[in-house]
N, C-alpha and C positions, 0 to 999 in steps of 0.2 A: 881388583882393588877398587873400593869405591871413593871416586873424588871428594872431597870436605869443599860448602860450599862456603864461599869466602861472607863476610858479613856483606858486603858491597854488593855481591849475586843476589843475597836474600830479600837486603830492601830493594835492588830492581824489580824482581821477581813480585815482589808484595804490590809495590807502587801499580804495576802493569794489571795485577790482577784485583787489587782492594776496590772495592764497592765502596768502602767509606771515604777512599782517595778520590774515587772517578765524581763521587759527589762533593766531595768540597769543591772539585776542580770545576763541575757544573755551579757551584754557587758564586766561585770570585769572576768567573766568566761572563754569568749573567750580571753579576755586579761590574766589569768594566763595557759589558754592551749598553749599558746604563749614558756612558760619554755621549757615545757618537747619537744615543737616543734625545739627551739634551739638547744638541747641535742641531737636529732635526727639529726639534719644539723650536726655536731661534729662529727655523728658516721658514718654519710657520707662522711667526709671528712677524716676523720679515715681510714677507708676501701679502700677511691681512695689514698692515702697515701701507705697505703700499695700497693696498685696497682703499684703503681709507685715505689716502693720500688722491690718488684719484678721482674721489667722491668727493673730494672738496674742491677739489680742477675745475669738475665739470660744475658745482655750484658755486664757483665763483664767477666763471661763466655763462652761467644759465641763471640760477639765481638761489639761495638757500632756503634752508626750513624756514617756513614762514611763520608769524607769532603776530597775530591782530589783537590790536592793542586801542579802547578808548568806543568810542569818544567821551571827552570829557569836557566840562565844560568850564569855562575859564573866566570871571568877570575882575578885572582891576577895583580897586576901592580907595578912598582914598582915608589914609589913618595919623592924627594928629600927635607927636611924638614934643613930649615937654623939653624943650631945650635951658629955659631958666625957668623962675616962679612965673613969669609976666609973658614969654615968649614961649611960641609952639610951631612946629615948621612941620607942615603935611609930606607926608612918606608917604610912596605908592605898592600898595601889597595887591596880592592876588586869592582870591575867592574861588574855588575846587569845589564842584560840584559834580559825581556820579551819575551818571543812571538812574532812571527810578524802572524802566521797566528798559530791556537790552535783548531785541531780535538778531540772532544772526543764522543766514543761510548759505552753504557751501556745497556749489556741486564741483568736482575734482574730474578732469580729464587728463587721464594718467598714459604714461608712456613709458619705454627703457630706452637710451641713451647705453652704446656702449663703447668705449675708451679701452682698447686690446684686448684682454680677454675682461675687462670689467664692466658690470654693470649697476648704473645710476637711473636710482626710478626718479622721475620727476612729474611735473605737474601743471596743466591751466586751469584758471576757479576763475569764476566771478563770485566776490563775495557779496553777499546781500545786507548789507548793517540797517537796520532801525528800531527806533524806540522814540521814548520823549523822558526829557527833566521835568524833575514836580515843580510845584509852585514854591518859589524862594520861602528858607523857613529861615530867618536870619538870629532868631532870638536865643538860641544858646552858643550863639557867635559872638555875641554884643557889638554887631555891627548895623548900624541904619539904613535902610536902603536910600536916603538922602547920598551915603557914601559911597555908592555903588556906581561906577563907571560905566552905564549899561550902553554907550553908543561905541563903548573901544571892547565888547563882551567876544570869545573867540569861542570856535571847536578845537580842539585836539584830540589827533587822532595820529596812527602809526602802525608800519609793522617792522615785523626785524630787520627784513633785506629793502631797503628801498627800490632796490635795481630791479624787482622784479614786478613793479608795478609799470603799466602797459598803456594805461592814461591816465589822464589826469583825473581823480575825483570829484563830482561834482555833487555835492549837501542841497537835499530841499526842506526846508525850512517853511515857516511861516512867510520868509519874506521870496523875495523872487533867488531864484539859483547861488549859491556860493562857488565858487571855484576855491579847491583848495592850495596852497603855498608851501614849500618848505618850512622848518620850522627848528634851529639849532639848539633851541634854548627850551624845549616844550617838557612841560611833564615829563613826559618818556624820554628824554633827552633827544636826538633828532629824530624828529616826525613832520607834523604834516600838520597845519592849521589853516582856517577859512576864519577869517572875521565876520561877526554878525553883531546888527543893531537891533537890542532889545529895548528901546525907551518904550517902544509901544506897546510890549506886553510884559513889562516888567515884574508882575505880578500873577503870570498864566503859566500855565504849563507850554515847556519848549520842545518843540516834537522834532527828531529827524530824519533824514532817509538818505543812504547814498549808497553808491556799490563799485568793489574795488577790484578792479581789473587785472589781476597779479597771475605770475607764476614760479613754482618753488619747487623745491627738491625734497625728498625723504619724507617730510611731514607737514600737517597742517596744525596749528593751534592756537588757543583761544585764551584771551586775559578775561579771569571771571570779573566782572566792575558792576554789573545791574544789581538792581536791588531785588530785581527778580532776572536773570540772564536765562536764555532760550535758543540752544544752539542746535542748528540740526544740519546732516552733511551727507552724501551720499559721492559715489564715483566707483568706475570700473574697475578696482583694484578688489583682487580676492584674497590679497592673506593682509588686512591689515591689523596693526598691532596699536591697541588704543592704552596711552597711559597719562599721567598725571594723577594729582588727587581726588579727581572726580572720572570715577569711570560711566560708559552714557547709559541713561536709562532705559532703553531700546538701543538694540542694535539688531543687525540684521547682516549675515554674510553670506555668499552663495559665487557658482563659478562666475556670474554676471560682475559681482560688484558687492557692495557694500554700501549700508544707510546706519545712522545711527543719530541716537538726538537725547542730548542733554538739558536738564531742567535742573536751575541752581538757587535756592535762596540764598542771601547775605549775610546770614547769621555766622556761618563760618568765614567769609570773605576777611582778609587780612589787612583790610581798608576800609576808612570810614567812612560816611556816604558822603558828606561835605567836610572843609577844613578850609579855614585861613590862614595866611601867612607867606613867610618867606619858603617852609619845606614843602618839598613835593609828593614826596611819599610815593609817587610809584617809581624811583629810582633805588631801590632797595631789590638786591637782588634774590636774596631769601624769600625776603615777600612773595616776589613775582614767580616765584618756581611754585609756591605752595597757590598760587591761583592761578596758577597754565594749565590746561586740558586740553586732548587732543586726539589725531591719529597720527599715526605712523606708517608708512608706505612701506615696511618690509619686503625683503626679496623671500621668496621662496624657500632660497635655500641656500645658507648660508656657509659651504665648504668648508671654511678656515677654521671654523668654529667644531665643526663635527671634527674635521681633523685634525684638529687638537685633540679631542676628548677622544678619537681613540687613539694618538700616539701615547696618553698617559696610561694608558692598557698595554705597554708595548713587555714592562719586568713581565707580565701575568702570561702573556702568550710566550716569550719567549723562555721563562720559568718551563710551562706546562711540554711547550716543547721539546726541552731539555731533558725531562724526566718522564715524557712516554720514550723517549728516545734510547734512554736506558734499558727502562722494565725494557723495551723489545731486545736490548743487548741480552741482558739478563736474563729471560727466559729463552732466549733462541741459543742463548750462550756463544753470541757473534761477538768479538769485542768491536768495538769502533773508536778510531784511532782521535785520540784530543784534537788533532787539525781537523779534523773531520768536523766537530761538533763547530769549531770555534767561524769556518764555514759556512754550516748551516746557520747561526747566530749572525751573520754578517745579509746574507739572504732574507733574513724576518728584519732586519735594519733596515735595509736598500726598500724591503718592502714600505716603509712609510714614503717616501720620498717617490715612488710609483705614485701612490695615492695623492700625496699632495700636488704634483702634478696632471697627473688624468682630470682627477677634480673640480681643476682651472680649466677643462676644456667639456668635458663632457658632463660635471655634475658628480656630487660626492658618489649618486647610491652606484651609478654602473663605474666609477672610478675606483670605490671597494669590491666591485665583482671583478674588474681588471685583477686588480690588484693581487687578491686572495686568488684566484686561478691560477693568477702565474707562479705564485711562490708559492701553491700547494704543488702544480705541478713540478718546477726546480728542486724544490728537495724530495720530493717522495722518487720521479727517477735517480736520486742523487744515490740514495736510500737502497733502490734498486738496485742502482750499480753496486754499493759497497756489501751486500748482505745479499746478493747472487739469489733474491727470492720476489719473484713480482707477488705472491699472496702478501707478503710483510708489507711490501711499499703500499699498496691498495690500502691496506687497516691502517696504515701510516696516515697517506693522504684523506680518509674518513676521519681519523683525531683531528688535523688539523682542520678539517670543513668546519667539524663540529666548534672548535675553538672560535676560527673566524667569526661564522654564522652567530653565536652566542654573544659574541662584541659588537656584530651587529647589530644585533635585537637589545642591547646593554643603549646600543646609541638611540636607535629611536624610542625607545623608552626615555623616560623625565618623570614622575611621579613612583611609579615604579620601580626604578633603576638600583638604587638602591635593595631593594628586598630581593629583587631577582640575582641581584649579582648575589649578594651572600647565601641564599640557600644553593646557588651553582657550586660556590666554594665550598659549601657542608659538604656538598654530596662529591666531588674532587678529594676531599681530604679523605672521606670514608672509602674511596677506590684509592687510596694511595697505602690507607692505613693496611687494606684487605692484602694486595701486592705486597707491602714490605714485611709480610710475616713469612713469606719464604725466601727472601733472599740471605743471603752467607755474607754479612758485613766483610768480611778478612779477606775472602775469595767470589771470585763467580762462581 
């Protein structure tokens, strides 16, 4: 007599065996390894946080991006303000004057600083500043040079970290040496000013020269102010990274170091070449970002960044995983049990967190070859064990090389990256499309 099976047997029976079940159950799967894949991005961001958090440690004790600012030249005047028809009480303004022609030269001697596993590139320069101011042109100022204060006339000058200056400044000028002074109240807000008496050449051009003793973290850079500015820099650093609005007209990089030298006329500069009054105009912070130029002392190689960009790779491997995982079910017609997969899925997890660790110690690219080895090798024996065939685990462990290796080449790619990864996915979906013409949706 044959048993009648109950409806409760039949959908067991189905669930255990349905290809279209085993796949949704791979879809919400990879969809909740999606969590803990989150969590990982977090601890990544965690960790470059800190990074960053210790790069600002060590320059605040050493000293920050530097930002060389000026000189400018600064003469009081004095300007008669009508107080009734009969009365007029003199007010004292200030006269701003740029550049007419703005040398500067930087040679960088670079070092790494390292804080646990972090490192901070930093920096010694002498910098080299000179030029000269034109001859006063007062007439679209409508000021007299009768009003002109030229025995109280100043420099200003500045950069962003003061602390990382090493001595004092000292300006040579037409007259004998200036020493420079603090200055709270200057153009650039605090800087650096030397007094100079111009009675005696109130009418000539004002030349100067001095050189700034400083040292700085991460980057060097430059306030465009001449009316022709002229910068040039060189130092032993091999990967550096030059931005701002003006990138240099020569550059030069190699394992030695790096030279590079900028030539800027004023037409674009965001400032006028003279102005009077009570504004400063180079306190404007907009302004000043659209006339910085510079370099950047880049690390090498930036970990937290790569491993980020492949943790957001992490549905695509763990997807691809999932579904050679199968077809090998399916055509060997082994089943493999949902703990099984849900395992292996937790193993391509644990794997970012390999990576983001190794990385911190030895460098993203052999922290991804850690990495990928050991989780090719954990599931492909995993594989081996449950499917009783060392040829299966071997093609196993070949998919997933193949996978790794392709996200690595996806990382060091950047122009490319994009077109590569989509014709990979054409050609993934066309071996997916070929496979699923012979399997049995209902049964294996």
């Amino acid at each position: 007599m044959i048993e009648e099976q109950t409806p409760k047997q039949t959908t067991l029976g189905w669930l255990r065996e349905s290809a279209t079940f085993k796949l949704i159950f791979i879809g919400l799967l990879t969809l909740l390894l999606l969590i803990p894949s989150a969590f990982i991005r977090d601890l990544i961001n965690e960790r470059a946080n800190t990074q960053n958090e210790t790069i600002k440690e060590v320059s605040d004790s050493w000293s920050g991006s530097q930002i060389i600012k000026g000189p400018v030249l600064v003469i009081p005047y004095k300007k008669g303000i009508n107080m009734t028809d009969t009365a007029r009480q003199q007010a004292t303004e200030n006269l701003y004057i740029l550049p007419d022609n703005l040398h500067i030269k930087a040679g960088l001697t670079t070092q790494i600083l390292h804080r646990g596993i972090f490192d901070v590139a930093v920096y010694n320069t002498q910098v080299k500043v000179s030029g000269n101011f034109a001859k006063l042109d007062l007439s679209s100022l409508g000021i007299n040079i009768n009003q002109l204060i030229l025995n109280k006339a100043r420099f200003e000058f500045s950069v962003s970290d003061l602390k990382g200056l090493k001595s004092n400044p000292i300006i040579k000028t037409t007259q004998p040496t200036l020493s420079a002074e603090p200055s709270f109240d200057s153009v650039f807000g605090n800087g650096l000013q030397a007094a100079v008496d111009l009675s005696s050449i109130s009418n000539n051009e004002v030349p100067f020269d001095y050189t700034l003793d400083l040292k700085g973290s991460e980057g060097l850079s430059f306030l465009q102010l001449g009316k022709t500015t002229d910068v040039q820099v060189n130092g032993n650093w091999s990967s550096p990274s030059f931005d701002g609005n003006h990138l240099p007209d020569e550059r030069k990089i190699d394992t030695g170091g790096f030279s590079a030298s900028w030539r800027m006329m004023y037409y674009n500069r965001p400032f006028p070449q003279q102005w009077a009054g009570a504004e400063k105009k180079l306190d404007n912070d907009k302004k000043l970002e659209d006339a910085t130029f510079g370099v950047k002392l880049r690390l090498p190689v930036d970990q937290y960044q790569k491993t980020m960009r492949t943790s957001k790779y992490a549905i695509f491997i763990i997807l691809l995983t999932f579904i050679s995982l199968f077809l090998t079910e399916v055509i060997r017609k082994q089943p493999i049990h949902m703990f099984n997969y849900i395992l292996i899925g937790a193993a391509m997890v644990i794997y970012y967190t390999l990576l983001l660790s190794f990385s911190e110690q030895v460098g993203y690219n052999f922290a991804y070859l850690i990495a990928s080895a050991s989780t090719i090798a954990l599931i492909s024996v995993f594989i081996s064990s449950l499917l009783k065939n060392g040829k299966a685990a071997v093609l196993f462990a070949f998919i997933l090389a193949v996978f790794y290796a392709f996200i690595f080449v996806i990382i060091q790619l950047e122009d490319l990256a994009l077109m590569v990864g989509s014709i990979a996915l054409f050609i993934i979906i066309a071996i997916l499309m070929y496979f699923s013409r012979k399997i049995n949706w209902d049964k294996n």
